[in-house]
C-alpha positions, 0 to 999 in steps of 0.5 A: 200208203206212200203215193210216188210218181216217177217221171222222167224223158222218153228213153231216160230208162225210166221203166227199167228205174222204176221195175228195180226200186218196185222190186227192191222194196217189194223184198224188203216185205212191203206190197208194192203196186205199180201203174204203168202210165205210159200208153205203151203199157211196157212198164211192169213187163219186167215183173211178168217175165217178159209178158205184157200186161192187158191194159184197163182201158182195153178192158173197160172199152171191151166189157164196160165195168163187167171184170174181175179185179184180178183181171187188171191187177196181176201179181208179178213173180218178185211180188210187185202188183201190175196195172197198166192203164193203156191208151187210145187207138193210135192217132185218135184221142188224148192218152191222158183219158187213159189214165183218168180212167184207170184211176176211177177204175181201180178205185171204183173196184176198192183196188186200194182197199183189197190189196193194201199196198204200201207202197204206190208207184206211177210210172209216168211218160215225162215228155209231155206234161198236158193235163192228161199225163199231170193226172197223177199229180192232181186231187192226191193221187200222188203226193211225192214226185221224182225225175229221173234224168240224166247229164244229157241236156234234153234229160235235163230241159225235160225235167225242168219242164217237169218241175215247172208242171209240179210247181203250178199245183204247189198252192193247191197242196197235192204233190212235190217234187222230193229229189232227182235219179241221176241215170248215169249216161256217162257224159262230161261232168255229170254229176255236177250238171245234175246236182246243179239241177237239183240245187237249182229246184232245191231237191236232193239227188236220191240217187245214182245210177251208175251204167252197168252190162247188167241192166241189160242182161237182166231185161235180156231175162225179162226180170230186174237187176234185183231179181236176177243178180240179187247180190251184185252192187248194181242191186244194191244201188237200187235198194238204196235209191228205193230205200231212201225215196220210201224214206222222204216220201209221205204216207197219206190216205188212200 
């Protein structure tokens, strides 16, 4: 199984970035799980139409370890398996526990084992990088990491800091930092100011995302770009940039 972590700054699009290359590669015939890890639990919402997903921390605080599989891991129209860890009640405790738990859970359930996906994906809230939200990048949970960021400077001192956190866990072998998605804000020298970026933490840049009025028609459908105009160039930016990170991404051991 390939295990990616996509990160990136609150706002950035990152969701949205993540739901689309879920989607993409998920049509190229591979099992696809994604694990929202952003206490919002609003990161697979694009493969449920719209509906949001019951989080495990929800259910785990509710009946302990009395559920059904099923009943974290929802199968999503275009294919793509959804699970959202959730958080704590707003304003009491760390939303990293959150993600600790959903990670015991589901492994603790032989999620892995029962769905065999080929593909994970950790949708990561990238403004903080405490030892909560640095889960997926501890013990093998996930081995390949991507920043999505943009020109803008704040995206670009975001993924720094990002990089920074993927550093310290370099010596211990568990994950690496293996390219940046530039999503396009259409600021001044972009292009560069992210390829500077990624010299500078010497990494590809995966892919870019250009700015198109069809992002936003696709999520005023609850769906993805990839679903709903599966023949349009901006769903083909997306099948590239998640063709070529299931390429550099290393397959490891569940």
């Amino acid at each position: 199984m390939k295990r990616i972590a996509i990160y990136g700054k609150g706002g950035i699009g990152k969701s949205t970035t993540v739901c689309n290359i879920a989607a993409a590669l998920a049509k190229e015939g591979l099992t696809v799980m994604q694990l929202g890890c952003d206490p919002k639990a609003d990161s697979t919402s694009a493969h449920l139409g719209g509906a949001r997903q019951t989080t495990i921390l929800d259910i785990v605080r509710a009946r302990g370890d009395d559920f059904a599989l099923d009943e974290i891991v929802t199968r999503g129209d275009d294919g793509v398996l959804c699970a959202e860890c959730g958080g704590p009640i707003p304003g009491a405790g760390c939303a990293g526990r959150g993600i600790v738990t959903a990670f015991e859970t589901l492994k603790n359930h032989n999620a892995y084992e029962i769905y065999k996906p080929d593909v994970l994906l950790y949708d990561v809230l990238g403004d903080v990088v405490c030892g909560g939200f640095a889960m997926p990048l501890r013990s093998g949970y996930a081995r390949d990491v991507f920043i999505v960021t943009s020109g803008e400077k704040m995206s670009l001192y975001a993924a720094a800091n990002i990089a920074l956190a993927i550093d310290n866990f370099k010596g211990r072998n568990y994950a690496r930092l293996s390219g940046l998605i530039q999503n396009s804000r259409n600021v001044k020298d972009e292009e560069r100011l992210v390829s500077e970026m990624a010299e500078e933490l010497k990494v590809p840049v995966s892919g870019i995302i250009p700015r198109d009025g069809l992002v936003q028609l696709a999520e005023e459908q609850n769906t993805t770009v990839v679903s709903a105009f599966p023949e349009s160039e901006m769903a083909a930016v997306y099948r590239r940039l998640a063709l070529a990170m299931y390429e550099a991404a290393e397959e490891v051991e569940i």
